[in-house]
C-alpha positions in Angstrom: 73.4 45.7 -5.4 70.9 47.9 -3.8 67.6 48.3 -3.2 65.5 51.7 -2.9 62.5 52.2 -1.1 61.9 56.1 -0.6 58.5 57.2 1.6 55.9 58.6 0.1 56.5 62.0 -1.4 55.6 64.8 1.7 55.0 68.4 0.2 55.2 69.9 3.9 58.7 68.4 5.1 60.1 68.8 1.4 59.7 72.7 1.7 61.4 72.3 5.5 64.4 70.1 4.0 65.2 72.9 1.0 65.6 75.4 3.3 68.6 75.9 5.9 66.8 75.1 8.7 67.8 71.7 9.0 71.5 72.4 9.3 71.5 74.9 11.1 69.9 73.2 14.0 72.3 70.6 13.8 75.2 72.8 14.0 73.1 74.3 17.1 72.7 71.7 18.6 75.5 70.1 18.1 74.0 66.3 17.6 71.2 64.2 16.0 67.7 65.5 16.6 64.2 65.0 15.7 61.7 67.1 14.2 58.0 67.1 15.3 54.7 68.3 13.2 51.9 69.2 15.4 49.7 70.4 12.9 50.1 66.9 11.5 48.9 65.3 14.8 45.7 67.5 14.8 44.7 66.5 11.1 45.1 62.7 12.0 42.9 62.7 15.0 40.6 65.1 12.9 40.7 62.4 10.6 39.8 59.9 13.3 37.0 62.2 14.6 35.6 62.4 11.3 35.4 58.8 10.7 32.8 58.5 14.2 31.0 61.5 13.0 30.3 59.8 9.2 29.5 56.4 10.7 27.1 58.5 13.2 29.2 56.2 15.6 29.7 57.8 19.4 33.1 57.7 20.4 36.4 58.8 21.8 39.8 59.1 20.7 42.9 58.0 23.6 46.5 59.1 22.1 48.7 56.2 23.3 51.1 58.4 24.8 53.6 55.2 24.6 54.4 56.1 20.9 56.5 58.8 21.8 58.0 60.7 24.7 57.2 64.1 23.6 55.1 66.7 25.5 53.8 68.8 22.3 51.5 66.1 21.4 49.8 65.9 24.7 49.6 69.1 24.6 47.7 69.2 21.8 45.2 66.5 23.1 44.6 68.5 26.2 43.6 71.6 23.5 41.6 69.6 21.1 39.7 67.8 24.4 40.9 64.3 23.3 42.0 61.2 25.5 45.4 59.7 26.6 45.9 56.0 26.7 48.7 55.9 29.6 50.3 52.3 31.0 52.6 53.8 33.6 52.5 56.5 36.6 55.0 59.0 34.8 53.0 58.9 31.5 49.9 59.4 34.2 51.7 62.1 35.9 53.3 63.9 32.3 49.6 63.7 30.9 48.2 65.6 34.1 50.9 67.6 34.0 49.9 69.1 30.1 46.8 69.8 31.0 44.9 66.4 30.4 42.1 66.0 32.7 41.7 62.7 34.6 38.7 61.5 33.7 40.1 62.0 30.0 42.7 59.4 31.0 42.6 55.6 30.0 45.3 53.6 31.8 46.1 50.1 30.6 48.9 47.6 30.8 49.2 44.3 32.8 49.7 44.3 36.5 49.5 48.0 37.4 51.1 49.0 40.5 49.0 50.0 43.5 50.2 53.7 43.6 49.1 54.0 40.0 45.7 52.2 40.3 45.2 54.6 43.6 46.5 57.6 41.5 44.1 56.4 38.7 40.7 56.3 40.5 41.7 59.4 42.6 42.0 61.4 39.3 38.6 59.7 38.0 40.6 58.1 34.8 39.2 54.8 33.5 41.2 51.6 34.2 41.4 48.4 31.9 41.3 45.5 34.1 43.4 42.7 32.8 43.2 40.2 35.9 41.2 39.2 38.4 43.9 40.1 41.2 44.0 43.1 39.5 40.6 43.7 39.8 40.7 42.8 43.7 43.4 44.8 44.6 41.2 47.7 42.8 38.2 47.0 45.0 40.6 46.9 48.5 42.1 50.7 47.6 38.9 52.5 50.0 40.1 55.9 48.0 36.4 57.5 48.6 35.3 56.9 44.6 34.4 54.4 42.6 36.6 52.9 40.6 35.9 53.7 36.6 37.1 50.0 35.0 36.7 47.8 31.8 37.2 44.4 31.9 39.9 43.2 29.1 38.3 40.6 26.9 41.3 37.6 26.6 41.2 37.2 22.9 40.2 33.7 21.6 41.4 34.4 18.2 44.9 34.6 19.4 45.1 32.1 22.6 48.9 33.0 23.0 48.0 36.4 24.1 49.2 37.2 27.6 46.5 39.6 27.8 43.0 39.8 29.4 40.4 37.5 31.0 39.1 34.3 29.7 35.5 33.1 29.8 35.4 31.9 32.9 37.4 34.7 34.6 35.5 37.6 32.9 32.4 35.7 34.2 33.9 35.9 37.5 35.0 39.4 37.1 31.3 40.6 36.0 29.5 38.6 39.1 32.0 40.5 41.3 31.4 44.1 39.9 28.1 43.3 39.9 28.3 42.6 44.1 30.5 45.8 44.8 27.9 48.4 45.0 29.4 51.5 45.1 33.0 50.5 45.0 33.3 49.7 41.4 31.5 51.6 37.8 32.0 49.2 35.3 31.5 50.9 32.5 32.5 48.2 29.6 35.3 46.1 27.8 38.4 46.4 26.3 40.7 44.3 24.1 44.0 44.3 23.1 45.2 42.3 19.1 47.9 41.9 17.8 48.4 42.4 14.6 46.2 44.7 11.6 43.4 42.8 10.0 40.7 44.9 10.0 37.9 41.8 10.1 39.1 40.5 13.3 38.7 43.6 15.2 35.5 44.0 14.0 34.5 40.0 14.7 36.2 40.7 18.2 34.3 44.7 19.1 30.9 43.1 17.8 31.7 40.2 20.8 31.8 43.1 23.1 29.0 44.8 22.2 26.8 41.8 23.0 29.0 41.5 26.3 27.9 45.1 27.5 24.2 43.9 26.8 24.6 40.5 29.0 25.9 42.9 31.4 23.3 45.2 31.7 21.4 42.6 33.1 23.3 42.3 35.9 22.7 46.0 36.6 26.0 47.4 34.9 26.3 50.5 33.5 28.3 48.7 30.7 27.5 51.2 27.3 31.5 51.3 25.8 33.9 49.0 24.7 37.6 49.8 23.7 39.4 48.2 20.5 42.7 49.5 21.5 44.8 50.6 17.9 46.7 48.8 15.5 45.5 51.1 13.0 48.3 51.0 10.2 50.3 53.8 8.9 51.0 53.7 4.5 54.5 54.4 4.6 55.9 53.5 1.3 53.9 53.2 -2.3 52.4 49.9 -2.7 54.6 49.3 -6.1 58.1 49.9 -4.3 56.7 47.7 -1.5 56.0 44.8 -3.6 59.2 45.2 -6.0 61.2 45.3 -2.6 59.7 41.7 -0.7 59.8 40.0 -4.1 63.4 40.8 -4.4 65.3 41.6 -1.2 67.7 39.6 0.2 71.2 39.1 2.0 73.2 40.4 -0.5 71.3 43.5 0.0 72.7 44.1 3.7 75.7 45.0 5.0 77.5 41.3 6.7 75.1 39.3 4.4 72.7 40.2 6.7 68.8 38.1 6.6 65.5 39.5 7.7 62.5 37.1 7.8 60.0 38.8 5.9 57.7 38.3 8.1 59.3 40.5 10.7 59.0 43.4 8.8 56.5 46.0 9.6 54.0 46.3 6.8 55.0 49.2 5.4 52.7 49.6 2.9 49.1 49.6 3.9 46.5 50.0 1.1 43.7 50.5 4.0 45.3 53.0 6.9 44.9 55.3 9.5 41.0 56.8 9.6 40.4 54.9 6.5 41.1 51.6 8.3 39.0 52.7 11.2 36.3 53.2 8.8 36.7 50.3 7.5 36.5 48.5 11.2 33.2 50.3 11.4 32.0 48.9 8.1 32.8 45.4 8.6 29.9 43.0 9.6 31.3 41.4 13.2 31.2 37.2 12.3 30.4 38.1 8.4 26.8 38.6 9.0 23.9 40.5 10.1 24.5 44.5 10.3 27.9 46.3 10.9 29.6 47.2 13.4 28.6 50.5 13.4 24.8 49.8 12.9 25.3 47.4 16.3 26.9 50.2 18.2 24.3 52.4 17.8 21.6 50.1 18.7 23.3 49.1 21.5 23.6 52.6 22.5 27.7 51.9 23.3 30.5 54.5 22.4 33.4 53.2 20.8 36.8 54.0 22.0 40.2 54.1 20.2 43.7 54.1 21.4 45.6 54.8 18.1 49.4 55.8 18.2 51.5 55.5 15.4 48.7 56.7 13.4 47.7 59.6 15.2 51.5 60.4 14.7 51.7 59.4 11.0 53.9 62.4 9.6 54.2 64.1 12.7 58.4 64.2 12.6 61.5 62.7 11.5 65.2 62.2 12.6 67.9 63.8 11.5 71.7 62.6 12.1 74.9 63.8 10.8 77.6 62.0 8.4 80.9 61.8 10.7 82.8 59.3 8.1 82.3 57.1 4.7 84.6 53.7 4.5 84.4 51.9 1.5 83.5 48.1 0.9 83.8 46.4 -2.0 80.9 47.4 -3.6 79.5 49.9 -1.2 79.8 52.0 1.9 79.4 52.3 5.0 78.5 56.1 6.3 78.9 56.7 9.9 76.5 59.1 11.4 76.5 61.0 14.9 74.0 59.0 16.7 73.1 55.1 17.4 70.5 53.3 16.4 68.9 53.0 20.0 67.2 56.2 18.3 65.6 54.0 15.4 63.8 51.5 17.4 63.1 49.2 14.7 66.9 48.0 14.4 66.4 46.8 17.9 63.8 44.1 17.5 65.3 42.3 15.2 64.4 43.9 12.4 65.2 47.4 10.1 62.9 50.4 9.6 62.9 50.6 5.7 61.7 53.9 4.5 65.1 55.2 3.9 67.2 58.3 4.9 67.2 61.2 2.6 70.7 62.7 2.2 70.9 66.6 2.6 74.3 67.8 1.2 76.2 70.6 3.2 77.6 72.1 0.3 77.2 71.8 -3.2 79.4 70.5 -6.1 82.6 68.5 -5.2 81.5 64.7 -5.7 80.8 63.0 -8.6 76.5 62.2 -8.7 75.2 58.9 -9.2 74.5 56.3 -7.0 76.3 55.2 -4.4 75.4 52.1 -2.0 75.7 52.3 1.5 74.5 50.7 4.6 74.3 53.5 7.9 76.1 52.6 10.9 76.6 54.3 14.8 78.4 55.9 16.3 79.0 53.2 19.0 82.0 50.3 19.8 78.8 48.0 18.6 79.5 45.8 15.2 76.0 45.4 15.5 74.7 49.3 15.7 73.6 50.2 12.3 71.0 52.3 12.0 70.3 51.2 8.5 71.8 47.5 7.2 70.3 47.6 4.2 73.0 49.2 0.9 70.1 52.5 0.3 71.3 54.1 -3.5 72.0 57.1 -2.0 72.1 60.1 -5.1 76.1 61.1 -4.1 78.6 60.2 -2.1 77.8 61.3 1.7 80.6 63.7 2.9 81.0 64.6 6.6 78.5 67.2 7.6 75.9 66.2 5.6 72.8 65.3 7.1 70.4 61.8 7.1 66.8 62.6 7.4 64.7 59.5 8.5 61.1 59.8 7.8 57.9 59.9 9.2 59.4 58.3 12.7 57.4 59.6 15.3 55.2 56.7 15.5 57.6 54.5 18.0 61.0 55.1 16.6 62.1 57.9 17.9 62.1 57.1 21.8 61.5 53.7 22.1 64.7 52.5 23.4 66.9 55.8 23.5 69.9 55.4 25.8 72.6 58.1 26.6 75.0 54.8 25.3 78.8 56.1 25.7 77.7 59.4 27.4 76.4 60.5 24.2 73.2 62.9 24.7 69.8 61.9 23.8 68.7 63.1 20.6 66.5 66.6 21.4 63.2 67.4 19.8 62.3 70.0 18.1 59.0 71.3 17.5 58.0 73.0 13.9 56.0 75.3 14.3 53.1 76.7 11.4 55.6 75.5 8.4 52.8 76.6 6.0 55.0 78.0 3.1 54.0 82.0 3.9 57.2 82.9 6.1 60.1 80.9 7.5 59.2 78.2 9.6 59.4 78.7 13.7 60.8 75.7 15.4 60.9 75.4 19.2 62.4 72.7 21.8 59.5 70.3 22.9 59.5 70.6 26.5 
């Protein structure tokens, strides 16, 4: 019994999987790797660019650098002049380091450190507040500058939230900006939501906007807000997607295996990427009155974005090599040359579900047709399958052939890597101009 759910067909990384590219660079190498599509990162933040323009919308773009490790795609912010959402001092450091500039920095996460928040204002980068003791500790640095802050708006949709200020502390935080003179430029308000409903971001941004124009009156430069990302990513086709919730279910795992359904990232998104961002802008905050883009712009307040996995959507895959196949009673289980601390989905409880493509080594020599297997480590770990779910794989798997995951730069690839019984971390590799005129050019990220 097996269930299929293939990502959406990718003309680009089809031509880069029928060459010999693939294998070569995992003989090379001599281990799993990933892949990496620049060009595809430019035509996403394009896309995102594009969506501010058509709304006539003034805004900014932050790549949320926490989506994945690799330089190449700050890099590529630092040449198209876009932002980078940072939350520690080595993503500050690695984003100065590529050529960001700091005032092109956005740094959030709870309870930053006083080296970064010193770091932070000394390169002119803009801070989200999230506490009141953050927001002291800010005002006691004496680094020369004032500090460039947003206050995090506490959302009341979703109390549990451990982030941002409440009402009475962001009326605290405002009467305390407005008392610091020179020490503090508080320029506007930030959130952070869980989740991907496009209304509530809207209902929560149009709450902002009206924020910056309280706070104006208290002499506040106040004229941007950020809605953070959350911007999905359409992984699989919306038919394969429904066919697979309706029906899926222990017998489709490895061990009898349950996920709540719930827990499962949506991974087909009918609304995604720019699309959803236009959507945001189109929304009417509360259900009434103008939309959020009309409010913006008679507020006169720029809108800022810190997308990741979209901005990443495409951008690269992961590639691991077939070291065994044992045989179950019914399926198999293929063994590859990595773990799954390089699929970070597995470790939260839950399974990344687009599923692997097999790339044969050779031809002929095994009967076609499907064959059922789940895709486990490399590790001592009963629990380290990359994949638990029995994919129909076209043929048997043989050893050397290769598993390409796709479309996992957005947070799989680096999340929760670990050098787990010595074994090397998975290298990435940069694709260079794989336009279909010449052989593509591929490069280590640095």
């Amino acid at each position: 019994m097996a269930l299929s759910l293939p990502a959406h067909p990718d003309p680009l990384t089809e031509r880069i999987h029928a060459g010999g590219l693939l294998h070569e660079l995992a003989h090379g190498l001599g281990g799993p790797f990933h892949y990496l599509l620049p060009e595809r990162f430019d035509a996403n933040l394009a896309a995102f660019r594009d969506a501010l323009a058509d709304a006539g919308v003034d805004g900014r773009v932050y790549y949320a650098k926490k989506a994945n490790k690799a330089s190449v795609f700050v890099e590529r912010c630092a040449t198209a002049d876009a932002g980078v959402d940072v939350a520690s001092l080595g993503e500050l450091r690695d984003a100065l380091g590529h050529g960001v500039r700091g005032e092109d920095l956005v740094v959030t996460g709870p309870a930053k450190s006083e080296h970064l928040l010193r770091v932070a204002v000394r390169q002119g980068a803009l801070i989200a507040v999230d506490a009141l003791d953050e927001l002291e500790r800010l005002l006691a640095l004496g680094v020369g500058r004032p500090a460039r802050i947003l206050l995090r708006r506490h959302p009341p949709a979703q109390p549990r939230s451990r982030f941002g200020l409440d009402d009475p502390q962001l009326h605290r935080a405002l009467d305390r900006c407005a008392g610091a003179g020179e020490a503090v430029r508080m320029e506007g308000f930030s959130f952070h939501l869980s989740g991907y409903a496009i209304q509530p971001r809207a209902d929560l941004a149009g709450e902002l906007v009206e924020l910056c124009l309280k706070a104006r009156a208290s002499g506040l430069r106040a004229d941007r807000i950020s809605i953070g990302g959350g911007f999905p990513v359409d992984y699989v086709a919306a038919e394969a997607w429904d066919a697979f919730l309706a029906d899926q279910g222990p017998r489709h795992y490895h061990g009898g295996k349950s996920f709540a359904v719930g827990d499962f990232y949506p991974y087909h998104s009918p609304v995604a990427g720019a699309d959803a961002l236009r959507a945001i802008l189109a929304a009417r905050p509360g259900g009434a009155g103008t939309s959020l883009a009309e409010r913006l712009r008679q507020a006169g307040v720029t809108l800022l974005l810190e997308p990741g996995r979209a901005l990443l959507d495409g951008a690269g895959s992961s590639v691991f090599r077939v070291q065994g196949v044992k045989d179950r009673t019914g399926y198999g289980i293929v063994t590859v040359d990595g773990t799954s601390l390089s699929l970070s989905e597995q470790w939260f409880d839950s399974e990344y579900l687009p599923e692997p493509q097999l790339l044969p080594a050779r031809t002929g020599g095994t009967a076609t047709g499907p064959f059922p297997a789940c895709v486990g480590g490399a590790s001592c770990l009963d629990s380290d399958l990359l994949t638990w779910r029995k994919v129909p794989f076209p043929a048997r798997p043989r050893v050397g052939d290769l598993l390409v995951y796709p479309n996992t730069a957005g947070y799989q690839m680096d999340s929760n890597e670990s050098p787990f019984h010595e074994l090397p971390l998975p290298p990435k590799v940069v694709i260079d101009h794989p336009d279909g005129t010449g052989p593509p050019r591929w490069r280590l990220d640095r």
